[in-house]
C-alpha positions as CSV (number, residue, x, y, z in Angstrom):
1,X,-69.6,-58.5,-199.3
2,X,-72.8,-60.2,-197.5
3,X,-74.6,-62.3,-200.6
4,X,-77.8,-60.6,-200.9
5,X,-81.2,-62.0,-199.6
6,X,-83.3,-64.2,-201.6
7,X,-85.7,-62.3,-203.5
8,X,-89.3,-62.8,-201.5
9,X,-90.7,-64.6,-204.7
10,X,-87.9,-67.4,-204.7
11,X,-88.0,-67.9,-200.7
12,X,-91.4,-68.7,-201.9
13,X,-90.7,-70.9,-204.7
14,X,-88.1,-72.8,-202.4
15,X,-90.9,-73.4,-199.7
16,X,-93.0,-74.6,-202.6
17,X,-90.5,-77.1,-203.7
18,X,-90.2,-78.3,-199.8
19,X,-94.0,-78.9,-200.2
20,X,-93.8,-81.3,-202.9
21,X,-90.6,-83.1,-200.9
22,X,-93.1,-83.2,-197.9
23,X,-96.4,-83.6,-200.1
24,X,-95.3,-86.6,-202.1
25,X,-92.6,-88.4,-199.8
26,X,-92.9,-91.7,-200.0
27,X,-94.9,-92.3,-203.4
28,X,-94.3,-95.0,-206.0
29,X,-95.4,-96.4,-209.4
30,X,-98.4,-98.9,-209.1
31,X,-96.8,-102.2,-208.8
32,X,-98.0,-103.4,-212.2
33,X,-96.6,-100.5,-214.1
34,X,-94.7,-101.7,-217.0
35,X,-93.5,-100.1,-220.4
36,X,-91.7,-100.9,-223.9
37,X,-88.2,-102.3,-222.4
38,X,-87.3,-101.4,-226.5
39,X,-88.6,-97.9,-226.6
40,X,-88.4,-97.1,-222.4
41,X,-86.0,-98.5,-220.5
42,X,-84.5,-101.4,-218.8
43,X,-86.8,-103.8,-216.1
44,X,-84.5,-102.6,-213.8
45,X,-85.4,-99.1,-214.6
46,X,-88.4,-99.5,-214.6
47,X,-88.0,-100.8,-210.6
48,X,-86.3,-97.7,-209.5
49,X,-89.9,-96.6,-210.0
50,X,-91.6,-98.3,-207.6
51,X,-89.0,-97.9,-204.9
52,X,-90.0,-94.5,-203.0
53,X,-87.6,-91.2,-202.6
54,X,-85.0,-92.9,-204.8
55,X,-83.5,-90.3,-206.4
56,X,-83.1,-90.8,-210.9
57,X,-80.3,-90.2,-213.1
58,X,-81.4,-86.8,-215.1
59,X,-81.9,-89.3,-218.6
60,X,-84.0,-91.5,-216.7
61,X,-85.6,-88.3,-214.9
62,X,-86.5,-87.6,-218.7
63,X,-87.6,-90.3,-220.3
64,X,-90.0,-91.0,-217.3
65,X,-91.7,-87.2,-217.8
66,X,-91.8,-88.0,-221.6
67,X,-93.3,-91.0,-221.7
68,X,-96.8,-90.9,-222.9
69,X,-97.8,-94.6,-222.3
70,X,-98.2,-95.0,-218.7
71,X,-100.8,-97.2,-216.9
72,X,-101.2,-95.0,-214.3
73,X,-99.1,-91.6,-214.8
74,X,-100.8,-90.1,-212.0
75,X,-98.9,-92.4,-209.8
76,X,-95.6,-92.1,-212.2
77,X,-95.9,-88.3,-212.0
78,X,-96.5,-88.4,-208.0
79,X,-93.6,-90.5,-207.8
80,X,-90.9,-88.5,-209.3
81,X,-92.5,-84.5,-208.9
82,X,-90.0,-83.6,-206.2
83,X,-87.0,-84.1,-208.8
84,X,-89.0,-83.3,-211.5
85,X,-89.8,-80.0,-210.1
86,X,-86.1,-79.1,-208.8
87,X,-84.7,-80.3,-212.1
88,X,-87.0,-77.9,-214.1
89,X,-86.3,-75.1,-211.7
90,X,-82.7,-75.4,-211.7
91,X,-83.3,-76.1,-215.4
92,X,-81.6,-79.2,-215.9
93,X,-84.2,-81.0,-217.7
94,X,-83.8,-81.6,-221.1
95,X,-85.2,-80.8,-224.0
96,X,-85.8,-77.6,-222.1
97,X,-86.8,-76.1,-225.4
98,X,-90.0,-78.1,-225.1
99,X,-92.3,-76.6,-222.4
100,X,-95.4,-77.4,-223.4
101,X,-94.8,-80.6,-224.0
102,X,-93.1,-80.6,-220.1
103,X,-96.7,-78.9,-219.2
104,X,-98.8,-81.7,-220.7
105,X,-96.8,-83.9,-218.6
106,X,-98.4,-82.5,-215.7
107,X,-102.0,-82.8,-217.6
108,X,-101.9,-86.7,-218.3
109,X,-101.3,-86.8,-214.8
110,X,-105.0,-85.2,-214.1
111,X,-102.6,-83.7,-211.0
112,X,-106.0,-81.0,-210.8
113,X,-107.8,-84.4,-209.7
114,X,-105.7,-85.2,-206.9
115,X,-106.7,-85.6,-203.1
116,X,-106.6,-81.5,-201.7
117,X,-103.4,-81.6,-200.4
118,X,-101.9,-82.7,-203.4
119,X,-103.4,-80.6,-205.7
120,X,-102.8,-77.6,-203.5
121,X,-98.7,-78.8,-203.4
122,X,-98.6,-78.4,-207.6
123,X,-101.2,-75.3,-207.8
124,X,-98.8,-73.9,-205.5
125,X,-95.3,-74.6,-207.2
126,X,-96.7,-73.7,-210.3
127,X,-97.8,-70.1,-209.0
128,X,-94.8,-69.3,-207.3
129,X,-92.3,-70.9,-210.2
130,X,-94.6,-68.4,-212.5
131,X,-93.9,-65.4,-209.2
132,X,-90.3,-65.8,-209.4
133,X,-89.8,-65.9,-213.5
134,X,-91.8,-62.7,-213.9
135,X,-89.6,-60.8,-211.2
136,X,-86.2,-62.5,-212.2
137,X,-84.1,-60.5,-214.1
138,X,-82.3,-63.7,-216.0
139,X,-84.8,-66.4,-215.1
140,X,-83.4,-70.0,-216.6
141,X,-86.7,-70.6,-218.4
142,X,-87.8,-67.4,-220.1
143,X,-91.7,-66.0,-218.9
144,X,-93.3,-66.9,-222.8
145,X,-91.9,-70.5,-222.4
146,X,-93.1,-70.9,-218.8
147,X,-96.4,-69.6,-219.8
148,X,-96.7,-72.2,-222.3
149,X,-95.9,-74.9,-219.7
150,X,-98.2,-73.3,-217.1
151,X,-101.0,-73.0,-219.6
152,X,-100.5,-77.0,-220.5
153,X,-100.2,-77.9,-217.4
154,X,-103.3,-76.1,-216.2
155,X,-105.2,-75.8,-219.2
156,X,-106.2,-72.8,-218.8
157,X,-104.3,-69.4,-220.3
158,X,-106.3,-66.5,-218.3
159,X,-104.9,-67.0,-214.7
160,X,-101.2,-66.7,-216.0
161,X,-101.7,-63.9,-217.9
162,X,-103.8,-61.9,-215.5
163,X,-100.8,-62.4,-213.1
164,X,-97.7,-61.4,-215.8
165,X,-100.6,-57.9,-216.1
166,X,-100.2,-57.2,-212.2
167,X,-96.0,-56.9,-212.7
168,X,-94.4,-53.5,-213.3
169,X,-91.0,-51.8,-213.5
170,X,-87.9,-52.6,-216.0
171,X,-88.2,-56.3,-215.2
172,X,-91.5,-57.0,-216.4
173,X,-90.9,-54.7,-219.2
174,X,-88.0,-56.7,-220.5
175,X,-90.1,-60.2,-220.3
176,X,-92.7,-58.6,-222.0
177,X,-90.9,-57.4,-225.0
178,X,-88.9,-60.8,-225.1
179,X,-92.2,-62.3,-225.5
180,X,-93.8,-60.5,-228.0
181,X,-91.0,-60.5,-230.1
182,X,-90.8,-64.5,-229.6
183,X,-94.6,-64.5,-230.4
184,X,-95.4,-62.4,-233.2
185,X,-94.4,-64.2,-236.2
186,X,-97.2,-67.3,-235.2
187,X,-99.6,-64.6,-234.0
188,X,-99.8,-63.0,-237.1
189,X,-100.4,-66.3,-239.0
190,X,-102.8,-67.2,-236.9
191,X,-101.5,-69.4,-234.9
192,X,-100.6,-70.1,-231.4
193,X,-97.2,-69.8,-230.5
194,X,-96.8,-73.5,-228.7
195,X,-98.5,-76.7,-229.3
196,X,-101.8,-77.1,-227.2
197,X,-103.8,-80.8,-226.7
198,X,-107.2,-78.8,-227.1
199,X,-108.9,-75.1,-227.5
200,X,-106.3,-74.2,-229.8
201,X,-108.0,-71.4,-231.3
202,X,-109.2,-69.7,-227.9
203,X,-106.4,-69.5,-226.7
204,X,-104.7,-68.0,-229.5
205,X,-107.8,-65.4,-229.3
206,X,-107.3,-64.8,-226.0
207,X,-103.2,-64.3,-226.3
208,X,-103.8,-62.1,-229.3
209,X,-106.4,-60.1,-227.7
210,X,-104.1,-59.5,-223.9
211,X,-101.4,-58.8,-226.7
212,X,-103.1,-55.6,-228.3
213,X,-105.0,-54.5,-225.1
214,X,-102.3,-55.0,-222.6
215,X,-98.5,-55.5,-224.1
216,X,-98.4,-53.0,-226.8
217,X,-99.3,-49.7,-224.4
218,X,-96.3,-51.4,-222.3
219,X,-94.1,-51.7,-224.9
220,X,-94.9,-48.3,-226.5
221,X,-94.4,-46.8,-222.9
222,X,-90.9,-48.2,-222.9
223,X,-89.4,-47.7,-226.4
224,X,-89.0,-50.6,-228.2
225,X,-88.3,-50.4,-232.4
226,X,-91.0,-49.3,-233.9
227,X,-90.9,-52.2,-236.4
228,X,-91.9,-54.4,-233.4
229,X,-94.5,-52.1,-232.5
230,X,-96.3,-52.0,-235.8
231,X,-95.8,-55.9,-236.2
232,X,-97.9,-56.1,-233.1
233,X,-100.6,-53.2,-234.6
234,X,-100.9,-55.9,-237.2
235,X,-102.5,-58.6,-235.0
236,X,-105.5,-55.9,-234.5
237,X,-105.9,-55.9,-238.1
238,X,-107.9,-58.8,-240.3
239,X,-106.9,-60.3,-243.5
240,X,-106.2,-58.9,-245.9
241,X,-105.8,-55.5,-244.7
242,X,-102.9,-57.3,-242.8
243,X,-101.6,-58.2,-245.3
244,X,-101.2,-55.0,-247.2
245,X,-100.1,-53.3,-245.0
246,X,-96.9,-51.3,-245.7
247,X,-95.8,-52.2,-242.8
248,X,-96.3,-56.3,-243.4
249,X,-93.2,-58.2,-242.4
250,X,-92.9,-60.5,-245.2
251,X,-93.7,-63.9,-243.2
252,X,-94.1,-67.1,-245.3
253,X,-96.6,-69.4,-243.4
C-alpha cells in the first residue's frame, strides 16, 4: 500500500522547520556567555554553545531552553532553535508537560525583536506548528497545551484562538472538547488554565469569553455529556449564582 501524502499543513510545518535550519545556520552564543557550572552545566558544555550547527544531547538541549539566567538568550535561543524546534515537534523535549514555560522561552528571547528575516522564520514555525495540531487527528502535543505555548511565546491569546475558530469537521471537534474539558475546572475558579509572565486576568477573560461564545455551540452541536456542557454554562454565570447552582461540580479552589 502507497504511504499516504503528507497532510498540506505538515508539508508546511516541515518547510517551516527547513526555514529555521536555513534562517539560523551558523549562529552561536556571544563569546562571553557564561552560567552556574553548579546549577548549569560543565565549561565544556557551555562551549558546545558557541560552536555553530553543533548538534546537543536532548538533556543539554533542555537545560539550555530552561535556563532563565542568560546574558544574552537571544543569541542562546538563535543558537540552538533549529533543534529546539524539531525536538518539540517530534516531541522529544522534556518536561513536555510544561508548555508555557517552553513558550516563555521563546519570550526572553524578544525573538518578535529580531532582524525581519528572523522574526518571520519563528512567526512562521509557530503558525504552521499551531496549522498542523489543529488538523491532526493525534497530534504529540495536544491543541490546549500548544495554545498555552503559542500564547507565551507570542504574548498575545487572540491570533491563536481566532485561528482554532476557522477549523471544522470531527477533528476540530475532538480538540475542542479535549480542551474544554482540560480547562474548565481553572476557568470556573477563576483562573487561567497555564501560568502567564503578565495580563493574567485578560487573558483568562478573553479565554472564558471565546469559551461561551464559540466552544459551547460546538460542543452542543456534537454531543458531548451534558455534565460538561453545563460545567461550561457555569463560566457565563457570576458568583454566587455559580455557585448554587444545582448543577455546581463540587470544585475546591
Amino acid at each position: 500500500m502507497t504511504p499516504a501524502a503528507p497532510r498540506s499543513a505538515r508539508r508546511r510545518l516541515d518547510a517551516a522547520l527547513d526555514g529555521l535550519a536555513v534562517t539560523f545556520r551558523g549562529m552561536t552564543a556571544h563569546p562571553d556567555e557564561h552560567n552556574c557550572e553548579c546549577h548549569w552545566g560543565s565549561p565544556e558544555e557551555l562551549a558546545r554553545l558557541k560552536v555553530a550547527d553543533r548538534e546537543l544531547d536532548p538533556d543539554l538541549l533542555r537545560r539550555t531552553w530552561a535556563a532563565t539566567d542568560w546574558s544574552d538568550h537571544s543569541s542562546v535561543l538563535r543558537r540552538i532553535l533549529p533543534q529546539f524546534a524539531r525536538s518539540l515537534v517530534a516531541g522529544h523535549t522534556d518536561p513536555y508537560h510544561d508548555p508555557d514555560e517552553i513558550g516563555r522561552s521563546f519570550a526572553r528571547g524578544h525573538w518578535q525583536q529580531w532582524p525581519a528575516e528572523q522574526s518571520a522564520a519563528v512567526r512562521e514555525f509557530l503558525d504552521a506548528w499551531w496549522a498542523d495540531v489543529l488538523t491532526d487527528p493525534a497530534p504529540v502535543l495536544p491543541a490546549h497545551d500548544l495554545l498555552a505555548l503559542s500564547a507565551e511565546a507570542s504574548g498575545t491569546l487572540g491570533r491563536w484562538l481566532a485561528h482554532w475558530e476557522t477549523q471544522s469537521g470531527a477533528t476540530a471537534d475532538r480538540h475542542l472538547v479535549e480542551a474544554a474539558a482540560r480547562w474548565d475546572y481553572c476557568l470556573l475558579g477563576d483562573q487561567l488554565p497555564w501560568y502567564t509572565w503578565d495580563d493574567e486576568e485578560e487573558k483568562r477573560a478573553e479565554l472564558t469569553t471565546w469559551v461561551l461564545d464559540h466552544v459551547r455551540p460546538r460542543l452542543v452541536a456534537c454531543g458531548v455529556p451534558d455534565e460538561l456542557l453545563h460545567r461550561i454554562r457555569l463560566l457565563g454565570l457570576t458568583e454566587p449564582a455559580r455557585w448554587d447552582d444545582p448543577h455546581w461540580p463540587g470544585h475546591q479552589y
